[in-house]
DRENKE-955930 format. One record per residue (C-alpha): residue in one letter; residue number from 1; x, z, y. Coordinates in Angstrom, 3 decimals. Example, Ala and Ser with C-alpha at 12.3 -4.5 7.8 and 13.67 -1.06 7.14 Angstrom:
// DRENKE-955930
  res    n         u         w         v
    a    1    12.300     7.800    -4.500
    s    2    13.670     7.140    -1.060
END
This chain:
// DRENKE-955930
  res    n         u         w         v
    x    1   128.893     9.992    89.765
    x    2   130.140     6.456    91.071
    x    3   127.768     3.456    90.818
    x    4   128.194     1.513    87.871
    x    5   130.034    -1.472    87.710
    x    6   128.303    -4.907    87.250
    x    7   129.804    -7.187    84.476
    x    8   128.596   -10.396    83.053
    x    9   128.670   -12.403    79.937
    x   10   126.659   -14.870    77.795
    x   11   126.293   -12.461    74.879
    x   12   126.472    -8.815    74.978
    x   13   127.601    -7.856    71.846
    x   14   127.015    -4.161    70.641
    x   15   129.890    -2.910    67.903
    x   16   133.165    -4.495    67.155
    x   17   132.953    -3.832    63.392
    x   18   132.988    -6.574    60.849
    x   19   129.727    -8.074    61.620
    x   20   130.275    -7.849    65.760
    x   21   133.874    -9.780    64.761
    x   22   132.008   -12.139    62.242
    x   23   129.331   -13.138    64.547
    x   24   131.557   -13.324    67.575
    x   25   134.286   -15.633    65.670
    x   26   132.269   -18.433    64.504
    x   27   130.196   -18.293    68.213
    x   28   134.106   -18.971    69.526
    x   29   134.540   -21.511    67.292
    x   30   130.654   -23.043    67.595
    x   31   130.046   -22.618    71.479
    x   32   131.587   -22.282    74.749
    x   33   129.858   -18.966    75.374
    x   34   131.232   -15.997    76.696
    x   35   130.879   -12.344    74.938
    x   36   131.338    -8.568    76.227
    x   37   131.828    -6.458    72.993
    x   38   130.971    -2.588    73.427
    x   39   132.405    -0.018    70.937
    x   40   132.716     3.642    70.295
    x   41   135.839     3.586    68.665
    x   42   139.130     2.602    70.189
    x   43   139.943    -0.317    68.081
    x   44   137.990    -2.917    66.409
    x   45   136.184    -3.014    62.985
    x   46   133.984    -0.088    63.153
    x   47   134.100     2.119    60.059
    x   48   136.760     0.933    59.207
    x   49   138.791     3.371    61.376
    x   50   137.342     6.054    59.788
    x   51   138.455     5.108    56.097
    x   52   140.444     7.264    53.695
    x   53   143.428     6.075    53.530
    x   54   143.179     5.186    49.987
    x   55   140.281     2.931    50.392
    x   56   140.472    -0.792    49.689
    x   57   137.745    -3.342    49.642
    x   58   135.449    -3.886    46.729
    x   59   135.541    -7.499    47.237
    x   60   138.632    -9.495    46.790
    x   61   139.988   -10.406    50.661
    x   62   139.789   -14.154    50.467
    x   63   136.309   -13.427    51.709
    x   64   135.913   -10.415    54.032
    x   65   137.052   -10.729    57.737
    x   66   135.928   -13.493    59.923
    x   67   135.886   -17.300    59.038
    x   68   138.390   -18.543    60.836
    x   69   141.644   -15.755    59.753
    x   70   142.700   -15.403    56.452
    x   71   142.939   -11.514    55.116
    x   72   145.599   -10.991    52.637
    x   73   147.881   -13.724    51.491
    x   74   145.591   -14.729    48.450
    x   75   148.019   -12.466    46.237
    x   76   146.930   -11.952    42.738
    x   77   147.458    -8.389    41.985
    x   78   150.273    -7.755    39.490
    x   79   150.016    -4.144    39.150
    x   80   147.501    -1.247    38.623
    x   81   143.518    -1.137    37.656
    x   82   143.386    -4.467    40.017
    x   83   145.895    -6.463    38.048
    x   84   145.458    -9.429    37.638
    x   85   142.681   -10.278    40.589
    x   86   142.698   -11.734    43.998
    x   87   144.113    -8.855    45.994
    x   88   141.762    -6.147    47.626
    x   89   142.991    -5.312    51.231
    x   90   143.603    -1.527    51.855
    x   91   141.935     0.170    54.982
    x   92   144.655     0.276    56.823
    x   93   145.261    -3.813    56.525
    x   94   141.196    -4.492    57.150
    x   95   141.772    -2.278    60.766
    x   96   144.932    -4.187    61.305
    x   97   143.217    -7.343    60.468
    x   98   140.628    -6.606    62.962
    x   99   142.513    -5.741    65.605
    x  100   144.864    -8.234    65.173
    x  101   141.965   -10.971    65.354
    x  102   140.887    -9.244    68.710
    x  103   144.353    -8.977    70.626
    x  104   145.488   -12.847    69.194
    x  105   141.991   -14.808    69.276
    x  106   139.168   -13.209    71.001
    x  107   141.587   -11.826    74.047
    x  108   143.676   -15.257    74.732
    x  109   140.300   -17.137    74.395
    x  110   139.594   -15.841    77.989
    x  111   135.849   -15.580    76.690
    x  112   135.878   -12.442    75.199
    x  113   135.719    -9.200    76.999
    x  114   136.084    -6.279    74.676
    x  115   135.341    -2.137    76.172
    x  116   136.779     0.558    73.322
    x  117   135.778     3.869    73.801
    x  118   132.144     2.985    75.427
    x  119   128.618     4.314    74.548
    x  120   125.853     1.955    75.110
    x  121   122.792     3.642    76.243
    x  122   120.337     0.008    75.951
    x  123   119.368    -2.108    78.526
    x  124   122.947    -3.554    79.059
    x  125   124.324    -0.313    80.215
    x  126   127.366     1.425    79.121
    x  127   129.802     3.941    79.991
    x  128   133.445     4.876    79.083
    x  129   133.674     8.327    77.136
    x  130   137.089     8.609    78.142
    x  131   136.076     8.812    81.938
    x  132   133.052     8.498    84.381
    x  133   133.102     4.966    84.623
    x  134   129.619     3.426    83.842
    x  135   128.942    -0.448    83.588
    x  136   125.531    -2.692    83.790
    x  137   125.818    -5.982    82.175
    x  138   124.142    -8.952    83.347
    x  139   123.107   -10.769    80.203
    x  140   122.573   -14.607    80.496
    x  141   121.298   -15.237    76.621
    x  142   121.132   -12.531    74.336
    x  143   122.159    -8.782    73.401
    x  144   123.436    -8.951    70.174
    x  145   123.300    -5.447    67.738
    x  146   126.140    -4.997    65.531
    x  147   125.204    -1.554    64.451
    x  148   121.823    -2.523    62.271
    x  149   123.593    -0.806    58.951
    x  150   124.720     2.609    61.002
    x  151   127.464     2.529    58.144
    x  152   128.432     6.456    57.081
    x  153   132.078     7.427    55.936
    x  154   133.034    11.035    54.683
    x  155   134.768    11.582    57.712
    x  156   131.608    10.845    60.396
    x  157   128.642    12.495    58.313
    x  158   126.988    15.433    58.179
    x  159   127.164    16.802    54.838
    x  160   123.761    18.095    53.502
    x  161   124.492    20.922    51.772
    x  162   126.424    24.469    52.799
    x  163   130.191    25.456    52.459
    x  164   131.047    29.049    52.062
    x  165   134.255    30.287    54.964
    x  166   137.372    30.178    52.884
    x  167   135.716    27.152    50.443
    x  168   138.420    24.276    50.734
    x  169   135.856    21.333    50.854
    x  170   137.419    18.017    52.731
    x  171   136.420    14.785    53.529
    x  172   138.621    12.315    51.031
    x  173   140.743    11.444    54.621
    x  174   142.326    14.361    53.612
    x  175   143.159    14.630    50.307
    x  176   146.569    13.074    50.110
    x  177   147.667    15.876    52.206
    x  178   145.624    18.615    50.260
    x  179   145.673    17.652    46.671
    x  180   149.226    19.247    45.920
    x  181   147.901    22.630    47.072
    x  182   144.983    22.609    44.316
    x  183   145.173    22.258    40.416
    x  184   141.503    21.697    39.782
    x  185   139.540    19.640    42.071
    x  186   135.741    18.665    42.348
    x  187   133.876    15.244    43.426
    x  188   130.873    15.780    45.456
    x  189   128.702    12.399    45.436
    x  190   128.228     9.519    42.434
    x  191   128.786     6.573    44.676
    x  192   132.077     4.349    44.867
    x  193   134.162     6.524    47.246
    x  194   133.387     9.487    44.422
    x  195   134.935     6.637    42.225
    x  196   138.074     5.491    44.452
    x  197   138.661     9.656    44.843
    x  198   138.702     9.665    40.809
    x  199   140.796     6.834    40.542
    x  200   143.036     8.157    43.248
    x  201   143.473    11.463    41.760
    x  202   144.473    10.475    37.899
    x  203   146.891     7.956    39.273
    x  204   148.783    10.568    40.910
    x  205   148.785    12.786    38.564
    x  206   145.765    14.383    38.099
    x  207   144.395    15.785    34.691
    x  208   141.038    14.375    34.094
    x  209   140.366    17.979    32.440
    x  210   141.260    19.654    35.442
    x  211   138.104    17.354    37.756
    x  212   134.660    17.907    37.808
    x  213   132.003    15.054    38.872
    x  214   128.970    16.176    40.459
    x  215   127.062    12.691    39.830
    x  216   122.897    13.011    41.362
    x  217   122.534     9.147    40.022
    x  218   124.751     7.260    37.586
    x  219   124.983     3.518    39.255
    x  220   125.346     0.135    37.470
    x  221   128.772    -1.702    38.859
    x  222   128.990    -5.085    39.270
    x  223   131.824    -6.660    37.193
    x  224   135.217    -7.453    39.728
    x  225   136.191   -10.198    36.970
    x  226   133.112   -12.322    37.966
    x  227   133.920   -12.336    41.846
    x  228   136.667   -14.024    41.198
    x  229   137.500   -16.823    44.318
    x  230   139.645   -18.672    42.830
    x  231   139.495   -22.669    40.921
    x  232   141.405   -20.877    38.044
    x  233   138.225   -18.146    37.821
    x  234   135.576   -21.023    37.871
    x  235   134.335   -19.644    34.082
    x  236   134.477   -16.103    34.731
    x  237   132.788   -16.362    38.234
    x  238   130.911   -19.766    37.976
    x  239   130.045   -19.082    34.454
    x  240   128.796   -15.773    34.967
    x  241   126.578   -16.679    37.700
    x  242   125.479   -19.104    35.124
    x  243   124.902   -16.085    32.575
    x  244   123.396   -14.423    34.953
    x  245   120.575   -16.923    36.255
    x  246   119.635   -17.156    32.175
    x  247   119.717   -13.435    31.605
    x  248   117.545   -13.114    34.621
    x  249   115.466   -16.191    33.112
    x  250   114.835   -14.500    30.015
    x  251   114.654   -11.039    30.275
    x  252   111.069    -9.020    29.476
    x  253   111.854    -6.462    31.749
    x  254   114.290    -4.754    34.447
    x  255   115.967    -2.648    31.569
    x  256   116.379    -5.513    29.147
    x  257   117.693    -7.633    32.223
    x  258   120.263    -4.677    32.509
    x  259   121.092    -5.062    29.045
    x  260   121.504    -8.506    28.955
    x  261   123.989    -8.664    31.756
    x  262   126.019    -5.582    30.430
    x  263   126.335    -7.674    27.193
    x  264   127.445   -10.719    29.213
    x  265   129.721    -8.651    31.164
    x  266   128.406    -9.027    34.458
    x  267   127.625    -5.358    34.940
    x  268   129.079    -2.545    34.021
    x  269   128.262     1.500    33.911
    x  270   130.566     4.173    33.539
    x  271   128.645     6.082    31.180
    x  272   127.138     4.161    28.110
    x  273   125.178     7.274    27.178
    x  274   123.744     7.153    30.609
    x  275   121.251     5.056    32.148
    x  276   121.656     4.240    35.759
    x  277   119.439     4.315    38.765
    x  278   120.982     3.479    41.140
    x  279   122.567    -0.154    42.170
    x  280   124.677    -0.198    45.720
    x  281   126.561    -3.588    44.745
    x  282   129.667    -1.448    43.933
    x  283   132.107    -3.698    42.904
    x  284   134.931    -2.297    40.159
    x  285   137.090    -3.464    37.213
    x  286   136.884    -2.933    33.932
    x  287   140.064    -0.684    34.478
    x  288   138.805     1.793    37.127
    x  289   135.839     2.181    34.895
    x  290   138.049     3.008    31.605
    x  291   139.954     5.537    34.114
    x  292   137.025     7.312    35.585
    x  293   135.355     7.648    31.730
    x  294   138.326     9.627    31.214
    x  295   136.791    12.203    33.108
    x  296   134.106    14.205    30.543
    x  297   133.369    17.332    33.038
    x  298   130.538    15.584    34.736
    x  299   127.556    17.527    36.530
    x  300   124.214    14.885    36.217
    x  301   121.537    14.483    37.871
    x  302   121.847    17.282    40.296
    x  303   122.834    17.483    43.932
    x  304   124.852    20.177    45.374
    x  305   123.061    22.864    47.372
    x  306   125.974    25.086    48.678
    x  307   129.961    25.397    47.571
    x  308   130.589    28.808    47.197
    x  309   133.668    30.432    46.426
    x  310   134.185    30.445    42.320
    x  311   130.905    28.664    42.038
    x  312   128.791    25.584    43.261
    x  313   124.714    25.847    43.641
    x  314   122.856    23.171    42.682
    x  315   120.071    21.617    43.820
    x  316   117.462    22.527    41.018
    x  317   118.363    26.340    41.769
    x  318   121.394    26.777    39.031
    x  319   124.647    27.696    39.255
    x  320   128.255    26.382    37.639
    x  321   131.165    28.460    38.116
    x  322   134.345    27.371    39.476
    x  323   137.797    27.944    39.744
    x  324   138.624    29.978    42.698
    x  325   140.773    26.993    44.251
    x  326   138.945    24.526    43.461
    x  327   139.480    21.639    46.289
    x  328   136.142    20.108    46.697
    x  329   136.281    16.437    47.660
    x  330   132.772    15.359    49.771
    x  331   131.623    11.504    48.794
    x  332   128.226    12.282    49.418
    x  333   127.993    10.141    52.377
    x  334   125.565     6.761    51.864
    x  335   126.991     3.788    53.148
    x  336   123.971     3.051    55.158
    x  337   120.745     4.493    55.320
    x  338   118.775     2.934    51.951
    x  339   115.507     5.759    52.856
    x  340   114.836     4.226    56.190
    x  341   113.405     0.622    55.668
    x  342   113.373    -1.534    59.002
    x  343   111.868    -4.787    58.797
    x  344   112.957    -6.570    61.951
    x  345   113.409   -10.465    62.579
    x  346   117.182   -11.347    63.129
    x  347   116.511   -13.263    65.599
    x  348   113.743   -12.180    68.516
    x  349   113.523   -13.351    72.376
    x  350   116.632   -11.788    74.183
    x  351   117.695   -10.191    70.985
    x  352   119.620   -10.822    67.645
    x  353   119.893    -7.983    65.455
    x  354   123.033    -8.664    62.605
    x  355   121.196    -8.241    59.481
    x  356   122.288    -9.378    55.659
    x  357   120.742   -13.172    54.542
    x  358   122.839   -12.993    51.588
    x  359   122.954    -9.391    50.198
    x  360   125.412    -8.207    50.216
    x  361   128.033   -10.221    52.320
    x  362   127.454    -8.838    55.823
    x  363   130.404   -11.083    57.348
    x  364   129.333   -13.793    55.360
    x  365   125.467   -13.213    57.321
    x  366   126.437   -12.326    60.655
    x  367   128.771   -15.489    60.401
    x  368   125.935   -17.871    59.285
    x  369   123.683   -15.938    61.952
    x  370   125.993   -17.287    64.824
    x  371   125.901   -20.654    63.346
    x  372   122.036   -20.709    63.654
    x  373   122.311   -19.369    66.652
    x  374   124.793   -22.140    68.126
    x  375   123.103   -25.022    66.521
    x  376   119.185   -24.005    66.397
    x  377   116.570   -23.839    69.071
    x  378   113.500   -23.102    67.363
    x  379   113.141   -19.240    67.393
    x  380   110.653   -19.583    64.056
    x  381   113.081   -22.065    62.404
    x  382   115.999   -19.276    63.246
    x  383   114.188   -17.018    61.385
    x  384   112.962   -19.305    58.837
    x  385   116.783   -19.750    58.020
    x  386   117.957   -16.007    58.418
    x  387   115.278   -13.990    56.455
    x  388   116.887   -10.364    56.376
    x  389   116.944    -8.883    52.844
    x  390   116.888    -4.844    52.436
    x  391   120.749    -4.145    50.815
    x  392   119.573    -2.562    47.380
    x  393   119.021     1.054    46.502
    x  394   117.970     1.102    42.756
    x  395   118.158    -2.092    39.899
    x  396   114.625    -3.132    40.600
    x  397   115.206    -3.834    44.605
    x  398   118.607    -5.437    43.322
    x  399   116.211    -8.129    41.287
    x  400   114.329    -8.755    44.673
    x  401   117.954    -9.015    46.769
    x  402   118.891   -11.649    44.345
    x  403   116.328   -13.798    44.688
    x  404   115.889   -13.604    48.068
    x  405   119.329   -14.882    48.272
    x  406   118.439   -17.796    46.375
    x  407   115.396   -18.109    48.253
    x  408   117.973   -18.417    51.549
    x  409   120.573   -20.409    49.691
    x  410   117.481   -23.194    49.316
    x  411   116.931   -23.441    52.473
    x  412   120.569   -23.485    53.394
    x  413   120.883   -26.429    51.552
    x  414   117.836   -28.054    52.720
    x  415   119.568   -28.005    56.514
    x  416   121.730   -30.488    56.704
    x  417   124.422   -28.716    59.212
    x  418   124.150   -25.891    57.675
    x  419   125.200   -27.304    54.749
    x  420   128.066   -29.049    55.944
    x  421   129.498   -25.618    57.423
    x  422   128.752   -23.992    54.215
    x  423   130.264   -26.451    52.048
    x  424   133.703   -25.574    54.191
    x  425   134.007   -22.016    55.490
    x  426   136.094   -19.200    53.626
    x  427   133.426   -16.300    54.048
    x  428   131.422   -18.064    51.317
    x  429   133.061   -16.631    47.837
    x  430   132.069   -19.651    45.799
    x  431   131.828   -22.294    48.220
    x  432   135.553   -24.063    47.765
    x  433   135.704   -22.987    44.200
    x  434   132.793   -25.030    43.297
    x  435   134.086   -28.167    45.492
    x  436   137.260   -28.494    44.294
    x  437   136.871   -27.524    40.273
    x  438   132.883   -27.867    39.753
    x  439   134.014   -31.116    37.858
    x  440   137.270   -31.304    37.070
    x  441   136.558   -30.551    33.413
    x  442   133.512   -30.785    31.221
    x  443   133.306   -27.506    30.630
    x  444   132.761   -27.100    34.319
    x  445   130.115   -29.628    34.615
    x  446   127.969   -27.752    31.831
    x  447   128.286   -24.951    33.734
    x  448   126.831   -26.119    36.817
    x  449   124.669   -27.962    34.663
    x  450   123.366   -24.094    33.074
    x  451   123.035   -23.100    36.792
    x  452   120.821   -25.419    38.284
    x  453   118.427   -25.670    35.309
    x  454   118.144   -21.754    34.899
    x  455   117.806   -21.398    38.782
    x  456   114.172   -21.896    39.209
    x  457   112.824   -19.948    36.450
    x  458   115.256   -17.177    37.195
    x  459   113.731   -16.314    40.565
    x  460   109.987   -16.642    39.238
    x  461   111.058   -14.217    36.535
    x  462   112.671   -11.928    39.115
    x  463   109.573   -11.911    41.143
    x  464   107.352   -10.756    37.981
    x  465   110.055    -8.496    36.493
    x  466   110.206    -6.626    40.057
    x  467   106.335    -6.915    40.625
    x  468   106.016    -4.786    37.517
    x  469   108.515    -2.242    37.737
    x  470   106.793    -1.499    41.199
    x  471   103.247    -1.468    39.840
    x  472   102.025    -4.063    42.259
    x  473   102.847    -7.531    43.513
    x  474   105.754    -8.473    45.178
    x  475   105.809   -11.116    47.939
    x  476   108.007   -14.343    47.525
END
């Protein structure tokens, strides 16, 4: 085994996905520091290599990436259930993205060194899993950990129930290659890759008779309308952030908040006869959803034991029988791991660990984490300024996520260079929308207007609303 080979940087970053890139690209643009970046995969942006190849971004693409390359042209969609939004980038343009942001910016910068293929083991060691080269970094500031959400994909994870020999059962990776050899197929999982699979499979085709949906939780969607980026969206997105500061402000209790938002069409389920528990900040249009209603054969409230040939065990013991060639479609993977709750600062001694400040844009936070980081000294004031907040599992920790947020947004704007940066940078959805239309018309101004008087009261509310649903109090 030879000796390991001793590197230095500034910054040892751990993972090249989108938060590694985020955090690393505004550092470039902030500092004069040097970075090694350390990844498993071969190419930056993480997960993202993983992806089903039908998978596009929830979130329209003006604001995903790193701040200082556009993704996507700014297209509005003319076509399909995105039509007539800001574009949503497909997988295969987010890993292209990515790597083309490493090769034409970090690379050339000379103050980036970037090691694909490489396991880190801690303590700044490494080693290639393509060879027996091993490498010890000499770290001058900080090790910085990129892989805080341990995202899962279909394609990585180990699925938790049993599969019978001779059972087709694929990850959805696969399915554009598998599909025309099946006639009846069946979702596995209730989340929004179960969704994009359902989606996928009536637009090419597929009877919605001819699917079943094995759904353990039915989720509330957040409406794609009111995410809108654009000065020609400043009612839709300003003005439902307005609606939803006074729904929040007036509601009695988490259901009747969920309620009052559905009626103000800021969220959305699937199933009206259904309500959800779940909330993952799935983001859809009102034409997926009228799509994926389509499909009536749906299995609730049940997991999936084992997939058995002509029939599927579920998790309360009972059975549902099957076509014989049924292709089973696994979503059950969960985007990152909601069960285990780590509450970690962002920013310790020789560490920063990428967390979300604004739930749930984690470019947007490791961005605005390397802009702390470059311009702040004070270790408590870091963290004062980059309070991590738990992504959301069910609609009462969404309550808490929002007004966290707001919570951070105050003292955002309470910092004077942070609020300069944020008044400019694209990873902030709202941020240019509100400068250049917030009062160009009347209407506009009352909106704002709605927003900052209902902001207050909407966050005490959310603090009482969430305190009771959990039976206890909640801190601030």
């Amino acid at each position: 085994m030879p000796n390991p080979v001793t590197l230095e940087a500034d910054y040892l970053v751990v993972g090249a996905g989108a938060v590694g890139m985020a955090f690393v690209d505004t550092m470039l643009t902030e500092t004069d520091a040097s970075f090694l970046m350390v990844d498993r995969h071969h190419m930056p942006g993480g997960h993202w290599n993983d992806a089903y190849p039908f998978v596009r971004l929830h979130q329209p693409s003006a604001y995903y990436g790193v701040n200082s390359t556009d993704l996507g042209s700014n297209r509005i969609d003319t076509s399909g259930p995105n039509e007539g939004f800001y574009e949503l980038a497909s997988g295969s343009e987010v890993s292209t993205y990515f790597e083309k942001v490493m090769r034409e910016r970090f690379l050339p910068s000379g103050r980036v060194q970037f090691y694909p293929m490489c396991n880190y083991s801690g303590d700044g060691a490494f080693a290639s899993l393509v060879s027996d080269k091993r490498y010890s970094v000499h770290v001058r500031k900080k090790t910085v950990d990129g892989t805080f959400f341990r995202t899962s994909v279909p394609s990585t994870h180990t699925r938790p129930y049993a599969v019978d020999d001779g059972v087709a059962c694929i990850a959805p990776n696969e399915l554009p290659k598998h599909a025309g050899a099946h006639k009846t197929y069946a979702i596995l999982g209730g989340g929004k890759t179960a969704m994009d699979t359902g989606v996928w499979l009536m637009g090419n085709g597929a009877e919605p008779e001819a699917i079943t949906w094995v759904v353990p939780r039915d989720s509330w969607l957040v409406n794609r309308e009111g995410t809108q980026p654009g000065a020609e969206f400043f009612a839709q997105s300003m003005g439902g952030f307005a609606n939803q500061l006074e729904a929040m402000r007036d509601a009695t209790s988490v259901d009747d908040l969920f309620e009052r938002l559905e009626k103000v069409g800021q969220m959305i389920r699937i199933d009206p006869d259904t309500w959800p528990s779940m909330f993952h900040f799935a983001t859809i249009s009102e034409g997926e959803v009228a799509q994926l209603h389509r499909i009536k054969n749906k299995i609730k409230g049940r997991r999936v034991a084992q997939v058995q040939s002509g029939e599927l065990v579920l998790s309360d013991g009972t059975s549902v029988s099957m076509p014989p060639d049924t292709l089973y479609i696994d979503c059950t993977a969960s985007a990152v791991p909601f069960s285990e709750v780590r509450k970690i600062p962002v920013f310790q001694p020789d560490k920063i660990v990428l967390q979300a400040v604004r739930a749930p844009l984690v470019s947007f936070s490791a961005a605005l984490i390397a802009f702390v980081e470059a311009h702040v000294e004070n270790l408590d004031e870091q963290n004062r300024l980059c309070s991590p907040i738990e992504l959301a599992d069910t609609p009462e920790d969404w309550l808490m996520c929002f007004a966290k947020n707001m919570i951070n947004q105050k003292a955002w704007g309470e910092h004077p260079a942070l609020r300069r940066w944020l008044s400019s940078i694209r990873l902030d959805p709202f941020a240019g929308m509100v400068r250049a239309a917030a009062g160009a018309t009347p209407e506009n101004g009352a909106i704002m207007s709605r927003i900052g008087q209902a902001s207050i009261p909407a966050v005490m509310n959310l603090h009482k609303l969430a305190a009771e649903a959990k039976g206890g109090s909640v801190p601030a």
